[in-house]
PDB file of N, CA, C and O in Angstrom:
ATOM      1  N   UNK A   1     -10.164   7.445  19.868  1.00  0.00           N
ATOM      2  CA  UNK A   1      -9.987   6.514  18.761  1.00  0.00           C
ATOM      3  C   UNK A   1      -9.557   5.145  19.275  1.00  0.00           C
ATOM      4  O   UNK A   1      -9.913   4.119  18.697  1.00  0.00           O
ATOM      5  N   UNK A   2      -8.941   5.137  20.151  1.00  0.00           N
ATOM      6  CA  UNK A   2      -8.436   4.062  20.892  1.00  0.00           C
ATOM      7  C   UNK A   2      -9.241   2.901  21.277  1.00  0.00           C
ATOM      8  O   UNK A   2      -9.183   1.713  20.961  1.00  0.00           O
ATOM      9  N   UNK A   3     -10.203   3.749  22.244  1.00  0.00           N
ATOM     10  CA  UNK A   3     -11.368   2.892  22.339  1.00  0.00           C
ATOM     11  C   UNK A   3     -12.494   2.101  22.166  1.00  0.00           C
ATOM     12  O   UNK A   3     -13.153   1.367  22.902  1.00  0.00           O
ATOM     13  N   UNK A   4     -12.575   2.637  20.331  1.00  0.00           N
ATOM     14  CA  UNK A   4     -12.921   1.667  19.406  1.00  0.00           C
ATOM     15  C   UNK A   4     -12.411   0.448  18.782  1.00  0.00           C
ATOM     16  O   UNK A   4     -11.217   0.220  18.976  1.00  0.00           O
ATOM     17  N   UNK A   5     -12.965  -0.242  18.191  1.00  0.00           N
ATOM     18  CA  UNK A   5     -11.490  -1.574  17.691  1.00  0.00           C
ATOM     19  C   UNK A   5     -10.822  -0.706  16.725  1.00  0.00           C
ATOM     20  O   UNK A   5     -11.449   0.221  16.212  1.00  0.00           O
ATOM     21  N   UNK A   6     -10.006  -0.857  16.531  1.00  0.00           N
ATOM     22  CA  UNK A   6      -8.716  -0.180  15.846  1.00  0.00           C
ATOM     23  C   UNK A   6      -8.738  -1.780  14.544  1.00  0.00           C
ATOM     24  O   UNK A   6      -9.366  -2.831  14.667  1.00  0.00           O
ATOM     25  N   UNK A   7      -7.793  -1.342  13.405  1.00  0.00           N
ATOM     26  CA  UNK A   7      -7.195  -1.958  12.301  1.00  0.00           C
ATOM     27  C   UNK A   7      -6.085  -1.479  12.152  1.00  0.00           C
ATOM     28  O   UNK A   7      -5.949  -0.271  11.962  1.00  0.00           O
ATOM     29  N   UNK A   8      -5.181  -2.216  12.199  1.00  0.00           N
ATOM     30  CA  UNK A   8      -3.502  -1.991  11.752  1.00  0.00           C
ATOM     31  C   UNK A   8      -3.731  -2.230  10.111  1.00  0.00           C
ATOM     32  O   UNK A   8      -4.188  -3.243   9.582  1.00  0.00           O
ATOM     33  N   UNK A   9      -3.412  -1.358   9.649  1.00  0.00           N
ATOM     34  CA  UNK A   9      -3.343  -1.122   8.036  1.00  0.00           C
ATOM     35  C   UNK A   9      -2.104  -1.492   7.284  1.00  0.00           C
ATOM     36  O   UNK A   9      -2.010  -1.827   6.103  1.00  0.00           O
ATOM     37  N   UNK A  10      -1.082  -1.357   8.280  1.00  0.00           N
ATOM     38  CA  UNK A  10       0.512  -1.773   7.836  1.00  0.00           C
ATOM     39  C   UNK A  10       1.448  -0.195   7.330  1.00  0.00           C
ATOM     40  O   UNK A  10       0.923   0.897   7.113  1.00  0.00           O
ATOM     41  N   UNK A  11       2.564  -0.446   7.268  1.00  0.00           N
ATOM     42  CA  UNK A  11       3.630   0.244   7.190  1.00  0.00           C
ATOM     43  C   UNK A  11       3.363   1.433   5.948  1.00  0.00           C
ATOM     44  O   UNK A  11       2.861   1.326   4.829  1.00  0.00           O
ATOM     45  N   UNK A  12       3.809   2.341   6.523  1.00  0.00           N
ATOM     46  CA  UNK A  12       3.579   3.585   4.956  1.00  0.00           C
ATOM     47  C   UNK A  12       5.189   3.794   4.503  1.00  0.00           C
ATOM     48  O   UNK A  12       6.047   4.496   5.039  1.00  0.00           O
ATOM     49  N   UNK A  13       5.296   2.801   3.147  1.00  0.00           N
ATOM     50  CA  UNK A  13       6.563   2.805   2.264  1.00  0.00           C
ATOM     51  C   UNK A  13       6.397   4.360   1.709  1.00  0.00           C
ATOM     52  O   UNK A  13       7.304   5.142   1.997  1.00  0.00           O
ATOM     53  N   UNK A  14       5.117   4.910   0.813  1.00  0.00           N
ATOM     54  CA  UNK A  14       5.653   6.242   0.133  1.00  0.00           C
ATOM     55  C   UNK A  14       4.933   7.291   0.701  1.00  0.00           C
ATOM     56  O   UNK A  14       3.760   7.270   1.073  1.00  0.00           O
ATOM     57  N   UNK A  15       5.915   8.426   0.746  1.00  0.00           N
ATOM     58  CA  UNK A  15       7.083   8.854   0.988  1.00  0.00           C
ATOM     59  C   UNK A  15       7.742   8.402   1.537  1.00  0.00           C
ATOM     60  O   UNK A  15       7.282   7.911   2.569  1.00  0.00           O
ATOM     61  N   UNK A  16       9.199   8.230   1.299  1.00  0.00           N
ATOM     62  CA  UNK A  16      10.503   7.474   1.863  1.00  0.00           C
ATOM     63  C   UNK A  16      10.779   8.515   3.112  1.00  0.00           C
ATOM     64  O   UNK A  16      11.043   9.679   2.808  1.00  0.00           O
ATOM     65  N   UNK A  17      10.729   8.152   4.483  1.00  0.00           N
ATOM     66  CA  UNK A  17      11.186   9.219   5.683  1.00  0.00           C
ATOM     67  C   UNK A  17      12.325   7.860   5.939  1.00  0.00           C
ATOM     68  O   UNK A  17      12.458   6.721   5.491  1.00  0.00           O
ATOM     69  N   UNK A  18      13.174   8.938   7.150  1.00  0.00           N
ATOM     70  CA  UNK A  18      13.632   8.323   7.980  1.00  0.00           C
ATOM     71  C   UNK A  18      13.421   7.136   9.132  1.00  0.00           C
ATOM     72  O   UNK A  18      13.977   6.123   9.556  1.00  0.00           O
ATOM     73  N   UNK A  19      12.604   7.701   9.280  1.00  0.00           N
ATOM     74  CA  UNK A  19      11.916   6.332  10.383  1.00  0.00           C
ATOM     75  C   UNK A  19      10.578   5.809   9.864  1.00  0.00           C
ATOM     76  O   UNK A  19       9.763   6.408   9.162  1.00  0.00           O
ATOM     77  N   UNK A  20      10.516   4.482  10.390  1.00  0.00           N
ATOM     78  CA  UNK A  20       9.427   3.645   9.679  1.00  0.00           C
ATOM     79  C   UNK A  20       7.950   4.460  10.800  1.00  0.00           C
ATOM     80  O   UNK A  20       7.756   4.776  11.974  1.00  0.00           O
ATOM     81  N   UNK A  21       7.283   4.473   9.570  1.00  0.00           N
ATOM     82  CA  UNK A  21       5.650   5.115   9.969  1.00  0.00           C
ATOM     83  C   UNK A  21       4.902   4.014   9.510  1.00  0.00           C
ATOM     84  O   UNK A  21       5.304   3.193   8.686  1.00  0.00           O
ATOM     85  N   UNK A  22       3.609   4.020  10.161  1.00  0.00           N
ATOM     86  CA  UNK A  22       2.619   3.376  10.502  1.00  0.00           C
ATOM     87  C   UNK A  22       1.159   3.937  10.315  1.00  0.00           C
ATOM     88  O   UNK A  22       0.891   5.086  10.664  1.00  0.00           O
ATOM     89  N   UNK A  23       0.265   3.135   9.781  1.00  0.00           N
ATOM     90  CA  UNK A  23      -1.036   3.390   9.609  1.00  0.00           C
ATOM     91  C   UNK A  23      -2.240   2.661  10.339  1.00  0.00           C
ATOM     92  O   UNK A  23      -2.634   1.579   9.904  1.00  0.00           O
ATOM     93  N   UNK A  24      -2.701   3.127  11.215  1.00  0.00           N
ATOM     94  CA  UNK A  24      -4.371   2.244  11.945  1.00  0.00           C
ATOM     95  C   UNK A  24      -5.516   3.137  11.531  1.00  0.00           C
ATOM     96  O   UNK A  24      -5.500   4.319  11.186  1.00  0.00           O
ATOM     97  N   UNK A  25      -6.385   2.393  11.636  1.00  0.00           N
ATOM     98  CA  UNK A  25      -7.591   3.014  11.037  1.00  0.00           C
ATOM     99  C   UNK A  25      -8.272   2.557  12.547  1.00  0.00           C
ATOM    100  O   UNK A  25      -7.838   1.670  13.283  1.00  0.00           O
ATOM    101  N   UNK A  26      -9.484   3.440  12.789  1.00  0.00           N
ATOM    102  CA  UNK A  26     -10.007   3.594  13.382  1.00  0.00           C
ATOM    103  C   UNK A  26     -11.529   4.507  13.740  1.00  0.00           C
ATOM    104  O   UNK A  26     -12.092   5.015  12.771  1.00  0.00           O
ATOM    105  N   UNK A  27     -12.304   4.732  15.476  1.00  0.00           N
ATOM    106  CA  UNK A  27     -13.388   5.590  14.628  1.00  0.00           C
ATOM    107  C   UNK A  27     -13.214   6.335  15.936  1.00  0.00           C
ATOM    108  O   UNK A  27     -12.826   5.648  16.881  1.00  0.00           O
ATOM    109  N   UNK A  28     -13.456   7.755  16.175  1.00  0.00           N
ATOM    110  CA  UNK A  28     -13.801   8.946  17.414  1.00  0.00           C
ATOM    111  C   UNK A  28     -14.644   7.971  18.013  1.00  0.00           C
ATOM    112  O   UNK A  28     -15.071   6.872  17.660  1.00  0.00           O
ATOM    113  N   UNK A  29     -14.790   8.863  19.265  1.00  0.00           N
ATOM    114  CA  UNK A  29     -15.970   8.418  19.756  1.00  0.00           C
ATOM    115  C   UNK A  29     -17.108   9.714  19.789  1.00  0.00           C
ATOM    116  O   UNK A  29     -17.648  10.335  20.705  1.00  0.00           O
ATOM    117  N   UNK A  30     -17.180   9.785  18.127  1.00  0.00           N
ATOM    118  CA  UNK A  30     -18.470  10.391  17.696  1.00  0.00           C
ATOM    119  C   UNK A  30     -18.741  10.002  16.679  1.00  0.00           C
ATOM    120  O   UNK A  30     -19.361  10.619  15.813  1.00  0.00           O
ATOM    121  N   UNK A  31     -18.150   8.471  16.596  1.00  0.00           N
ATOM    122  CA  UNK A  31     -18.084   7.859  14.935  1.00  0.00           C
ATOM    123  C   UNK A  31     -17.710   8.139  13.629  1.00  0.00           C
ATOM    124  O   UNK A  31     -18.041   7.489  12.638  1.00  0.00           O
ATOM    125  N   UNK A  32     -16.820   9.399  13.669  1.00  0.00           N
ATOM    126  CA  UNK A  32     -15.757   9.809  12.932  1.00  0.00           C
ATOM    127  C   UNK A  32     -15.007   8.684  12.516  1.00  0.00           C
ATOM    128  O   UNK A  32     -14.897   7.876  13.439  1.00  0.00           O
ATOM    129  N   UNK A  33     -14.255   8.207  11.104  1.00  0.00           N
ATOM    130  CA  UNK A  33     -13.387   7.469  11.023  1.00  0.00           C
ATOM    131  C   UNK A  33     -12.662   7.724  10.238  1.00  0.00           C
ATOM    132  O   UNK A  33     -12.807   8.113   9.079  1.00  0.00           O
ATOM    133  N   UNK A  34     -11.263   7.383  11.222  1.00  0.00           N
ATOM    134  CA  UNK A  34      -9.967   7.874  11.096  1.00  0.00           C
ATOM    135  C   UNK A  34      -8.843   7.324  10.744  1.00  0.00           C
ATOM    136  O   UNK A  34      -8.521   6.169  11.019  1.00  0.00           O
ATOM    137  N   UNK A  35      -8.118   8.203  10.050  1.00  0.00           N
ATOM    138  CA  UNK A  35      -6.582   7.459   9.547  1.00  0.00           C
ATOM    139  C   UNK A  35      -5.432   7.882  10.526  1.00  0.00           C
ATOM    140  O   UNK A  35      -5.099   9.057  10.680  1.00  0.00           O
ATOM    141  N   UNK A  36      -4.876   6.857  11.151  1.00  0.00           N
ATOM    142  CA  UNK A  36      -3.762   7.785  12.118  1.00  0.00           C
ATOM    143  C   UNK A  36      -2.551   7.293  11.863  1.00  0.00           C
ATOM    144  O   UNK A  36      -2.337   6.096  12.054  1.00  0.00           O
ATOM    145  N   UNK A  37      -1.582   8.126  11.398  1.00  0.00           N
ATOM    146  CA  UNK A  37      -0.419   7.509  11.232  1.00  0.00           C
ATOM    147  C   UNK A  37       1.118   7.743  12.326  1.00  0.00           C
ATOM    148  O   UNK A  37       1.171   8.817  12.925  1.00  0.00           O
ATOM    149  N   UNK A  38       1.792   7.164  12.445  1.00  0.00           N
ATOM    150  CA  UNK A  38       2.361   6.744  13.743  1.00  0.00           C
ATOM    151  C   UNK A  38       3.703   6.359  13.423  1.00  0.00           C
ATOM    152  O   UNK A  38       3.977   5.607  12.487  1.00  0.00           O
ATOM    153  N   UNK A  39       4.889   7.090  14.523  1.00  0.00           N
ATOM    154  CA  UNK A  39       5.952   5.789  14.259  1.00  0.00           C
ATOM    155  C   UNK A  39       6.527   5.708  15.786  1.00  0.00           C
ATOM    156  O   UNK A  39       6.376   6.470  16.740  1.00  0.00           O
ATOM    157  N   UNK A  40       7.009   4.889  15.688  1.00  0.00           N
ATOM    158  CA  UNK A  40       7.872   4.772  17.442  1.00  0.00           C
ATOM    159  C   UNK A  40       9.078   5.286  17.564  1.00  0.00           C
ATOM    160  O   UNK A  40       9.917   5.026  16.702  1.00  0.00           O
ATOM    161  N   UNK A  41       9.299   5.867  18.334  1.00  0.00           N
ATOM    162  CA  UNK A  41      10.801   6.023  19.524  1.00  0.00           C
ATOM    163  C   UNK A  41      10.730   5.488  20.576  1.00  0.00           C
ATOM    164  O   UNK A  41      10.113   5.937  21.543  1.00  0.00           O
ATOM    165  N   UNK A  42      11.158   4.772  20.551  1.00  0.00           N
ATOM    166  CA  UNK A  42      11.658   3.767  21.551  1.00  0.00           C
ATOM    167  C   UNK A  42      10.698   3.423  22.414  1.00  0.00           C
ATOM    168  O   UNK A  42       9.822   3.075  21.623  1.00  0.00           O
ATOM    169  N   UNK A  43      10.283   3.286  23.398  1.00  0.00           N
ATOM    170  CA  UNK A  43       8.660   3.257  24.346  1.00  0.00           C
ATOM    171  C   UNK A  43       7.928   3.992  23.732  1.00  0.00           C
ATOM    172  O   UNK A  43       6.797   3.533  23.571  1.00  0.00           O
ATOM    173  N   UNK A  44       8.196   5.391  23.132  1.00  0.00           N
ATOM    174  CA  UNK A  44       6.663   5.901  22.801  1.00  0.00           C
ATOM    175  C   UNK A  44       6.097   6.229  21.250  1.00  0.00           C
ATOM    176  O   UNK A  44       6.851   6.440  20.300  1.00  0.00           O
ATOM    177  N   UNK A  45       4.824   6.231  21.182  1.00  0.00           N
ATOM    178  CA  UNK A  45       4.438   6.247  20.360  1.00  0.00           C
ATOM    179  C   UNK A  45       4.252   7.690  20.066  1.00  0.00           C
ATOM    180  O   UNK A  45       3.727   8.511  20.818  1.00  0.00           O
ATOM    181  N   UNK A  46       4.988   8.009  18.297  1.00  0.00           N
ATOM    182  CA  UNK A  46       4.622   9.494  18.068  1.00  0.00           C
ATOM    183  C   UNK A  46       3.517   9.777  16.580  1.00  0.00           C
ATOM    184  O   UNK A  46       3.602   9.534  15.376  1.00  0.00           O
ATOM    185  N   UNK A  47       2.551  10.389  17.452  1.00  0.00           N
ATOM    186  CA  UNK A  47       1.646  10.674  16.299  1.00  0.00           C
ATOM    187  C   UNK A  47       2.113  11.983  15.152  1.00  0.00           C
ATOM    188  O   UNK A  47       2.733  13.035  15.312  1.00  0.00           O
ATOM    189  N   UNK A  48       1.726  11.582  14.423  1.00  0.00           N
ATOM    190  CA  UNK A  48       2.093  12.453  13.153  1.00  0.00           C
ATOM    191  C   UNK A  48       1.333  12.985  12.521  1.00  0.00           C
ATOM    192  O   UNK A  48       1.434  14.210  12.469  1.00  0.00           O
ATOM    193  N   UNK A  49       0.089  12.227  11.655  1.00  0.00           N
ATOM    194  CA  UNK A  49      -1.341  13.216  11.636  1.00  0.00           C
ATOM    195  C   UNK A  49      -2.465  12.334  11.551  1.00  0.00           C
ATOM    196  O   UNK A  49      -2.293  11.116  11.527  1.00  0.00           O
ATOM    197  N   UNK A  50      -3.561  12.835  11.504  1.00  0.00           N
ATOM    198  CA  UNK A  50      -4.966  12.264  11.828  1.00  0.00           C
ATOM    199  C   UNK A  50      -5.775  12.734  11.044  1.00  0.00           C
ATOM    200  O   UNK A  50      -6.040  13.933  10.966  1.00  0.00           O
ATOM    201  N   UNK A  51      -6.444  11.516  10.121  1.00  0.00           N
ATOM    202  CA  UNK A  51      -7.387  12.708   9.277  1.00  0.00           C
ATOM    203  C   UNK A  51      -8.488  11.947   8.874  1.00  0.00           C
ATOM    204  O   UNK A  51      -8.405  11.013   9.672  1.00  0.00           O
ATOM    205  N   UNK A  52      -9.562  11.690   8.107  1.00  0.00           N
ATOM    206  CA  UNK A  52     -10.487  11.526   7.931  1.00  0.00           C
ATOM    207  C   UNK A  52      -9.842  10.328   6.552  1.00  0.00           C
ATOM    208  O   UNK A  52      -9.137  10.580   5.575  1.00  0.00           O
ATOM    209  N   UNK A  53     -10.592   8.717   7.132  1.00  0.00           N
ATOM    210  CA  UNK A  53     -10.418   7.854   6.568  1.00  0.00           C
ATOM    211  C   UNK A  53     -10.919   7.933   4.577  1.00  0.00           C
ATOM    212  O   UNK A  53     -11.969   8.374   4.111  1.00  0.00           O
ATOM    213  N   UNK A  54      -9.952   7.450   3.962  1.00  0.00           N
ATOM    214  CA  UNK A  54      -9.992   7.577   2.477  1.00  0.00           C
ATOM    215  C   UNK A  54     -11.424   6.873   2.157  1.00  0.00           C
ATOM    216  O   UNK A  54     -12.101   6.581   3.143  1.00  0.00           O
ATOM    217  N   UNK A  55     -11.887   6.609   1.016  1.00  0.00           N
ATOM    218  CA  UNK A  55     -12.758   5.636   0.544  1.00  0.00           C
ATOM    219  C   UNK A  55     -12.358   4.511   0.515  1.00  0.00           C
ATOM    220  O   UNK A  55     -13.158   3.584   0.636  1.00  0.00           O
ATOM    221  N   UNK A  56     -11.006   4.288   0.345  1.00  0.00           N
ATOM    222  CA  UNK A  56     -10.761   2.471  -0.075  1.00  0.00           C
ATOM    223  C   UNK A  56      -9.970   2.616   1.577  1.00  0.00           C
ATOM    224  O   UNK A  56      -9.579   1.449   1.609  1.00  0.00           O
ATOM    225  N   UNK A  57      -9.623   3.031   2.525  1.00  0.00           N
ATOM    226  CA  UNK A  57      -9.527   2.639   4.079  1.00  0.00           C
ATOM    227  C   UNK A  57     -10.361   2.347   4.410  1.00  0.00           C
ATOM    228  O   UNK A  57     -10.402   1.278   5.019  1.00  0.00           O
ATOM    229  N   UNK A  58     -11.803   3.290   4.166  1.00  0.00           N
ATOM    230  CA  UNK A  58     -12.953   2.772   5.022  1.00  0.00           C
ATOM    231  C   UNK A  58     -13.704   1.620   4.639  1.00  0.00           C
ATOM    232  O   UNK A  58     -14.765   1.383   5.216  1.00  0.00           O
ATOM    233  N   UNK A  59     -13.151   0.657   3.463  1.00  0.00           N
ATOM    234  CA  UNK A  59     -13.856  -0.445   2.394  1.00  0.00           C
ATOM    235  C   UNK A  59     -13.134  -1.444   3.686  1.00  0.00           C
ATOM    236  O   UNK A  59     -13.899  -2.138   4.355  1.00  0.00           O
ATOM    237  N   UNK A  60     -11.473  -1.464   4.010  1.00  0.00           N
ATOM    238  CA  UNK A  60     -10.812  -2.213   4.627  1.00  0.00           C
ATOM    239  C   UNK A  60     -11.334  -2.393   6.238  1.00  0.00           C
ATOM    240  O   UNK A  60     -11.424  -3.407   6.931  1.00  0.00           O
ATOM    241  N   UNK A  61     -11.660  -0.865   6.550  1.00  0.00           N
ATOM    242  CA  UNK A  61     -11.619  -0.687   7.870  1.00  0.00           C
ATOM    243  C   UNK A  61     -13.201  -1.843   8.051  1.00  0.00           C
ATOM    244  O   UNK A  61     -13.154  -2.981   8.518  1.00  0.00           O
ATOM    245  N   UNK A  62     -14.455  -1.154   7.548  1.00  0.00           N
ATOM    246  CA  UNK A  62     -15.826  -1.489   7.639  1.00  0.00           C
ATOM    247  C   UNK A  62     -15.538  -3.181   7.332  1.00  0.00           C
ATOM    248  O   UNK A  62     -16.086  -4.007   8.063  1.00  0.00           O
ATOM    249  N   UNK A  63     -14.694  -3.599   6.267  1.00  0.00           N
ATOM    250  CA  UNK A  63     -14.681  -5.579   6.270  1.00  0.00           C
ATOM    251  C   UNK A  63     -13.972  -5.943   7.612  1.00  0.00           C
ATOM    252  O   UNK A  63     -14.301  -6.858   8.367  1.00  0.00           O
ATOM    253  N   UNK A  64     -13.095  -5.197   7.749  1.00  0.00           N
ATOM    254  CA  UNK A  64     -12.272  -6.069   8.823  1.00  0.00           C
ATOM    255  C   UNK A  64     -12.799  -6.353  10.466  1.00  0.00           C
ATOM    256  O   UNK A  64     -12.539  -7.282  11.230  1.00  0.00           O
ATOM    257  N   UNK A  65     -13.653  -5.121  10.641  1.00  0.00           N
ATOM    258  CA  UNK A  65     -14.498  -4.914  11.597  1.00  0.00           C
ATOM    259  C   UNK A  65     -15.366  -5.969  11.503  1.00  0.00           C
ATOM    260  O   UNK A  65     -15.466  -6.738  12.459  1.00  0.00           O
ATOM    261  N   UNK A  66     -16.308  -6.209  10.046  1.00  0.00           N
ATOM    262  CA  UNK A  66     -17.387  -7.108  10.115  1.00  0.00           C
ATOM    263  C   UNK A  66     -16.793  -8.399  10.433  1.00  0.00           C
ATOM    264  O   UNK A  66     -17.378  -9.196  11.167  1.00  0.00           O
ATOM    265  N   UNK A  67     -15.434  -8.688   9.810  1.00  0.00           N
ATOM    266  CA  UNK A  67     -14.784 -10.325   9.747  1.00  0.00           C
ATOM    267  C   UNK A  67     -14.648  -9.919  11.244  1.00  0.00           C
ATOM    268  O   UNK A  67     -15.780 -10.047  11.711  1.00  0.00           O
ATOM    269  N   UNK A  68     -13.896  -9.539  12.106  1.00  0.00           N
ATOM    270  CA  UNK A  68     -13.941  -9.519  13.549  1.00  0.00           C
ATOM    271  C   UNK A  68     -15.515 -10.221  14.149  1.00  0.00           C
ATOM    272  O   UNK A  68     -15.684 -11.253  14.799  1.00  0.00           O
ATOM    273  N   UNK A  69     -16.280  -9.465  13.769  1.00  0.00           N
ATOM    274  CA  UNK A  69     -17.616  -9.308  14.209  1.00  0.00           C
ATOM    275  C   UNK A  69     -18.045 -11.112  14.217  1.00  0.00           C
ATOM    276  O   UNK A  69     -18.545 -11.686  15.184  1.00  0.00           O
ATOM    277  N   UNK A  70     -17.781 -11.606  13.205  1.00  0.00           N
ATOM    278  CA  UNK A  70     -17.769 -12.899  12.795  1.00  0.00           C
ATOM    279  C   UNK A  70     -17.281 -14.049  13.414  1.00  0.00           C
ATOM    280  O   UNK A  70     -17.749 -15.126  13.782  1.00  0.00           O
ATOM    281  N   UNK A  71     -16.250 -13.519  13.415  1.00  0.00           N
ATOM    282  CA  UNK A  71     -15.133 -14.662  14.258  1.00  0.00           C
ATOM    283  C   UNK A  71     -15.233 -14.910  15.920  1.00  0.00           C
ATOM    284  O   UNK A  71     -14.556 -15.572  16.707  1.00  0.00           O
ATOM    285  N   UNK A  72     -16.257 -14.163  16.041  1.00  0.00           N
ATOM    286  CA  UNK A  72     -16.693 -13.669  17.615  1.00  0.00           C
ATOM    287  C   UNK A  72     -17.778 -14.096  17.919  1.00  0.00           C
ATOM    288  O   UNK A  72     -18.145 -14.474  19.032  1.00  0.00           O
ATOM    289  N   UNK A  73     -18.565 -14.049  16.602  1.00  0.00           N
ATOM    290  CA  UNK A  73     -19.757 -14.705  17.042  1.00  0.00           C
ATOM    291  C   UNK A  73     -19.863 -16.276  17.345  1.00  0.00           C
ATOM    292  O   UNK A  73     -18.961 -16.834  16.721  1.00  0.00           O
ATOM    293  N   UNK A  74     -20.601 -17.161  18.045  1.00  0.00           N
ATOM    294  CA  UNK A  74     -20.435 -18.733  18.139  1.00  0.00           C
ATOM    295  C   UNK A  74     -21.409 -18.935  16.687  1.00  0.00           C
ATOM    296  O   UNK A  74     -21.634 -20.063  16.248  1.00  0.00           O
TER     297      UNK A  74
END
């Protein structure tokens, strides 16, 4: 998943946990696309779960990719 461009989606407020979690969207490298959510301890990053991007993630994920795509081009 990594090795695709990734999208930082921003912070997951609900459910209220203890430590702040995190959302990137992203795709396998079998073009799967994915929701991964994440929080840190200290240097490392701990994954929490991985699952198959919503309908309105993949609306965000597929624009943000294209605006990338854009801003890249001359």
């Amino acid at each position: 998943m990594f090795r695709s461009p990734i999208v930082f989606a921003g912070r997951v407020t609900e459910p209220a946990h203890d430590e702040p979690r995190c959302l990137v969207l992203g795709e396998s490298e079998r073009g799967r696309k994915l929701a991964l959510i994440f929080s840190r301890r200290r240097e490392r990053l701990r994954p929490i779960s991985c699952r198959p991007m919503r309908r309105n993630e993949r609306k965000v994920y597929d624009e943000a990719i294209r605006q990338q795509g854009e801003v890249r081009s001359p």
